[in-house]
TORPA-4810 file (N, C-alpha, C, O; in nm, 3 decimals):
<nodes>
NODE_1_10.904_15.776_15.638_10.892_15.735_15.498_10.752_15.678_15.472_10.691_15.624_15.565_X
NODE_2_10.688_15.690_15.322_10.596_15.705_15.347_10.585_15.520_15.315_10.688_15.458_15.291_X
NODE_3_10.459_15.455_15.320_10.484_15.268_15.271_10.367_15.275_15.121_10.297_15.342_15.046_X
NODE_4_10.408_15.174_15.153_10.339_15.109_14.996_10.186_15.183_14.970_10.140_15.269_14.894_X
NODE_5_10.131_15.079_15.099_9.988_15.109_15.090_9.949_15.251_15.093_9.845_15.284_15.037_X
NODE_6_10.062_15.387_15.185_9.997_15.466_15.179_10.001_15.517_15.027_9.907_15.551_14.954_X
NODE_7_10.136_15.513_15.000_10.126_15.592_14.828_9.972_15.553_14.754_9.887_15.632_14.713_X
NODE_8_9.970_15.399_14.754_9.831_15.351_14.675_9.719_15.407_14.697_9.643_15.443_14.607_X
NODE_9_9.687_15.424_14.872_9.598_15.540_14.910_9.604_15.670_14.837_9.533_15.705_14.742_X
NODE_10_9.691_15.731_14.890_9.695_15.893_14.796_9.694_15.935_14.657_9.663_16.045_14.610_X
NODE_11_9.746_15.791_14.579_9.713_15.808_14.450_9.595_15.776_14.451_9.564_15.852_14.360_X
NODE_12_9.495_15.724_14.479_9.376_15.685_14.465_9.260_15.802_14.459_9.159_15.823_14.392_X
NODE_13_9.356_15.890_14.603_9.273_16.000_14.681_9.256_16.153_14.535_9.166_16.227_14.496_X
NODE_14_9.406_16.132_14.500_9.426_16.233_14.441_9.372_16.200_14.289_9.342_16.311_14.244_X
NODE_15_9.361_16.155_14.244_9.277_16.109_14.106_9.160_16.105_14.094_9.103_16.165_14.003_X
NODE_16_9.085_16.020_14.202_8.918_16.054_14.211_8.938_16.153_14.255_9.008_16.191_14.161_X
NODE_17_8.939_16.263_14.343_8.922_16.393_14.332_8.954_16.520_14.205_8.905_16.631_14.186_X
NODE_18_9.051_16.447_14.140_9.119_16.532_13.986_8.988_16.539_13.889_8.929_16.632_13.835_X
NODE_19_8.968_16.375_13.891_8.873_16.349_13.755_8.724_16.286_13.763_8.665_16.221_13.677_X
NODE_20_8.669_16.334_13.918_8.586_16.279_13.973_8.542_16.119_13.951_8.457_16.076_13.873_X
NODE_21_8.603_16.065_14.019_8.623_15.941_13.978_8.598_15.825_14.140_8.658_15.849_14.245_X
NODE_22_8.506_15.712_14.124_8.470_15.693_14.264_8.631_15.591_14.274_8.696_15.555_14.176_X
NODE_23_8.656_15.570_14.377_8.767_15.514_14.436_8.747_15.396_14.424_8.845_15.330_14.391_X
NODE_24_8.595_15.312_14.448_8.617_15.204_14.473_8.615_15.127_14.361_8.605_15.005_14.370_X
NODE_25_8.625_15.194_14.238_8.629_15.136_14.068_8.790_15.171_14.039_8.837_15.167_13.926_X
NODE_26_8.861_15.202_14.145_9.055_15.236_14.112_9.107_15.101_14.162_9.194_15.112_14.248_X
NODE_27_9.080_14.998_14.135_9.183_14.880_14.221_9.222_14.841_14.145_9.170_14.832_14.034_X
NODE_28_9.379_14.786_14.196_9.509_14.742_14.101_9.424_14.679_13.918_9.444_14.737_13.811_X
NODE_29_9.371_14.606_13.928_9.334_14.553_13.778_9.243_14.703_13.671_9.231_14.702_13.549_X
NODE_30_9.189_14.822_13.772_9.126_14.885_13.645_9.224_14.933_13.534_9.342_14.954_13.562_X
NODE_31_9.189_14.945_13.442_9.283_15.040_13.340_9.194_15.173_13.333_9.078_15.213_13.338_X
NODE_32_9.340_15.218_13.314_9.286_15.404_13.290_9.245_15.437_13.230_9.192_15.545_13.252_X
NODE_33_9.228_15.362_13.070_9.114_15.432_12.979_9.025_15.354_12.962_8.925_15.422_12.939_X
NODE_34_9.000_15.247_12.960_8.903_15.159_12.947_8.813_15.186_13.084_8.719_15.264_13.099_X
NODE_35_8.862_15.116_13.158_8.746_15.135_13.340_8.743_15.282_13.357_8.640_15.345_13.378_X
NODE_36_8.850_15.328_13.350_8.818_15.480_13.413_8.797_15.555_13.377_8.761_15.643_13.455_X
NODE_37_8.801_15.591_13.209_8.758_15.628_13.092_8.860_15.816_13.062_8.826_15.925_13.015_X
NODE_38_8.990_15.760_13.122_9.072_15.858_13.104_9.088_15.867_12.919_9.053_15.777_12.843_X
NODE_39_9.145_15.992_12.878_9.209_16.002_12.759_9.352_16.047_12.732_9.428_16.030_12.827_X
NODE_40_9.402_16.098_12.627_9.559_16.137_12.683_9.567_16.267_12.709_9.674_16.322_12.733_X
NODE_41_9.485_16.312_12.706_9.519_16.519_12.783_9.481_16.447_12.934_9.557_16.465_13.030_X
NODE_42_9.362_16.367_12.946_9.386_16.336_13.085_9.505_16.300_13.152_9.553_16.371_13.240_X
NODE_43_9.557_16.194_13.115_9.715_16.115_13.078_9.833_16.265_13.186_9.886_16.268_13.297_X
NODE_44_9.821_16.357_13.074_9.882_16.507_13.114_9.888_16.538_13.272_9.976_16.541_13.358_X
NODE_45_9.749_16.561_13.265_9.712_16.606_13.390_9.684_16.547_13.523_9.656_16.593_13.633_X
NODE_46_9.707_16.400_13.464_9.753_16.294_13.609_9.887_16.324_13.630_9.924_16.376_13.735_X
NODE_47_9.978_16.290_13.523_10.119_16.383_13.563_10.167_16.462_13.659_10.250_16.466_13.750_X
NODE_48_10.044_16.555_13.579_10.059_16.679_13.705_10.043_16.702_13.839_10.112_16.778_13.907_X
NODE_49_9.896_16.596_13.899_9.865_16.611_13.995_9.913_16.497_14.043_9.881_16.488_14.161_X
NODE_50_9.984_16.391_14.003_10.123_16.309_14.111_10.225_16.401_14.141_10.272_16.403_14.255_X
NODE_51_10.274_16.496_14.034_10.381_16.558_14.060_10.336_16.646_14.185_10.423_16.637_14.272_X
NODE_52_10.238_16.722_14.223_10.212_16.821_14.274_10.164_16.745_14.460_10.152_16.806_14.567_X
NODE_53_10.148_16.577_14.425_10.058_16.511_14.510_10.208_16.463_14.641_10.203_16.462_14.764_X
NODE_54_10.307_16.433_14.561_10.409_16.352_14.577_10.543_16.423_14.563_10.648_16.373_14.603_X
NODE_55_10.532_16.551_14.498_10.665_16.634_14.539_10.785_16.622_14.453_10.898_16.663_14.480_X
NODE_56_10.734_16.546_14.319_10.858_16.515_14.244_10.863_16.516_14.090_10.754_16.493_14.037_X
NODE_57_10.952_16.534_14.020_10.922_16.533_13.872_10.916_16.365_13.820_11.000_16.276_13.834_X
NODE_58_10.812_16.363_13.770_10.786_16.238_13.655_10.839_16.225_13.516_10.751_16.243_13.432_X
NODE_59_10.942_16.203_13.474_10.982_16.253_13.411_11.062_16.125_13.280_11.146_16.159_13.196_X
NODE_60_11.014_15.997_13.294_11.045_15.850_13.226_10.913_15.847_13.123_10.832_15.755_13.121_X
NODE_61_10.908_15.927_13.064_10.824_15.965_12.953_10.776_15.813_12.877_10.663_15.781_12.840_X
NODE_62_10.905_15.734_12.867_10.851_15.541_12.795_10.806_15.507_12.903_10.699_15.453_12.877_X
NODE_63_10.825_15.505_13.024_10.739_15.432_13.174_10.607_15.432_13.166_10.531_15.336_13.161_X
NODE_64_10.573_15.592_13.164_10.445_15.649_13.162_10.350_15.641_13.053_10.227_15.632_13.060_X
NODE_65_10.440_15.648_12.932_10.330_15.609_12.780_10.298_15.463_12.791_10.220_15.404_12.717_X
NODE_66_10.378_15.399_12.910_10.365_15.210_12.904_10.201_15.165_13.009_10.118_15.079_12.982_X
NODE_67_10.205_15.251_13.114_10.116_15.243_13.187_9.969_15.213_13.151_9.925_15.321_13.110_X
NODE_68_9.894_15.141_13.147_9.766_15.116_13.108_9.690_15.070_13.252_9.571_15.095_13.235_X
NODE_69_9.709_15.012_13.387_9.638_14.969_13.498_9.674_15.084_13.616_9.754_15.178_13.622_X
NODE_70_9.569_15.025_13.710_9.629_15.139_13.843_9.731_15.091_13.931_9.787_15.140_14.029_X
NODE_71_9.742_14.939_13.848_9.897_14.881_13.949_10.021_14.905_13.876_10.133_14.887_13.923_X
NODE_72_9.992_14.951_13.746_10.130_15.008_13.705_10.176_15.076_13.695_10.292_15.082_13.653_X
NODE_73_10.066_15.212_13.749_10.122_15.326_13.816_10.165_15.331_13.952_10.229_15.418_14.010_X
NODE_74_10.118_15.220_13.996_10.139_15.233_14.177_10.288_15.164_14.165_10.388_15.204_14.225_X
NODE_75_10.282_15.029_14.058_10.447_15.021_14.075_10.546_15.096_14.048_10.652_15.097_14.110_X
NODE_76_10.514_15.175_13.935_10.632_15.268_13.901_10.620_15.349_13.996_10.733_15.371_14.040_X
NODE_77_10.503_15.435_14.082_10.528_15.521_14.169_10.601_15.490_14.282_10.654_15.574_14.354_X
NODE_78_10.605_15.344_14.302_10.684_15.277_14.442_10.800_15.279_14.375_10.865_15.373_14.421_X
NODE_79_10.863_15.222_14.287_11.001_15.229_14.220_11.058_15.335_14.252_11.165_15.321_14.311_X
NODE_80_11.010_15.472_14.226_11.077_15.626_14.209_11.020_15.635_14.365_11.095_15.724_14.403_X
NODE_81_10.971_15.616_14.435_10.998_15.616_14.580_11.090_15.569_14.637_11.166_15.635_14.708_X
NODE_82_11.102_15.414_14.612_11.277_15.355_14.645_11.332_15.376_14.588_11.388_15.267_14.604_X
NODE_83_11.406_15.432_14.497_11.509_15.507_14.429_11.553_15.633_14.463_11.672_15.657_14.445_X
NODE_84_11.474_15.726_14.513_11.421_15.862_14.583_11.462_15.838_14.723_11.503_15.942_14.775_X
NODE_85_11.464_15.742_14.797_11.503_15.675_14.926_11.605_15.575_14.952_11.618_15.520_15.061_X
NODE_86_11.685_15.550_14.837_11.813_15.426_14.830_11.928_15.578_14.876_12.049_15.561_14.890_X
</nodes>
């Protein structure tokens, strides 16, 4: 199973590589549109490449429109990991 830290790793991995984006400006406090200067078609296509990163449908559509930091994607992504593993 995979742990905390690694998910946080691979989301990290897989986003700066999506949206060329340096890693070491992704820690828990950035926000995604402000620091990282995502928009919402970007929004889309992070979707996609968790889904494709992590093997699963994303699919809590109010979770995801709630998300604004990279720790509140890493929490919801740990949530649907232990839930996925309960």
């Amino acid at each position: 199973m995979m742990s905390d830290d690694e998910l946080r790793r691979r989301v990290v991995e897989a986003l700066a590589e999506e949206f060329e984006l340096n890693p070491e400006q992704m820690g828990p406090e950035a926000t995604l549109y402000d620091d990282l200067g995502l928009d919402s078609l970007d929004a889309v296509d992070m979707v996609v490449v968790l889904e494709k990163t992590f093997g699963m449908k994303l699919t809590d559509e109010e979770t995801l429109r709630s998300i604004r930091t990279m720790n509140d994607l890493f929490e919801f992504l740990i949530r649907l990991k232990n839930e996925k593993n309960a």
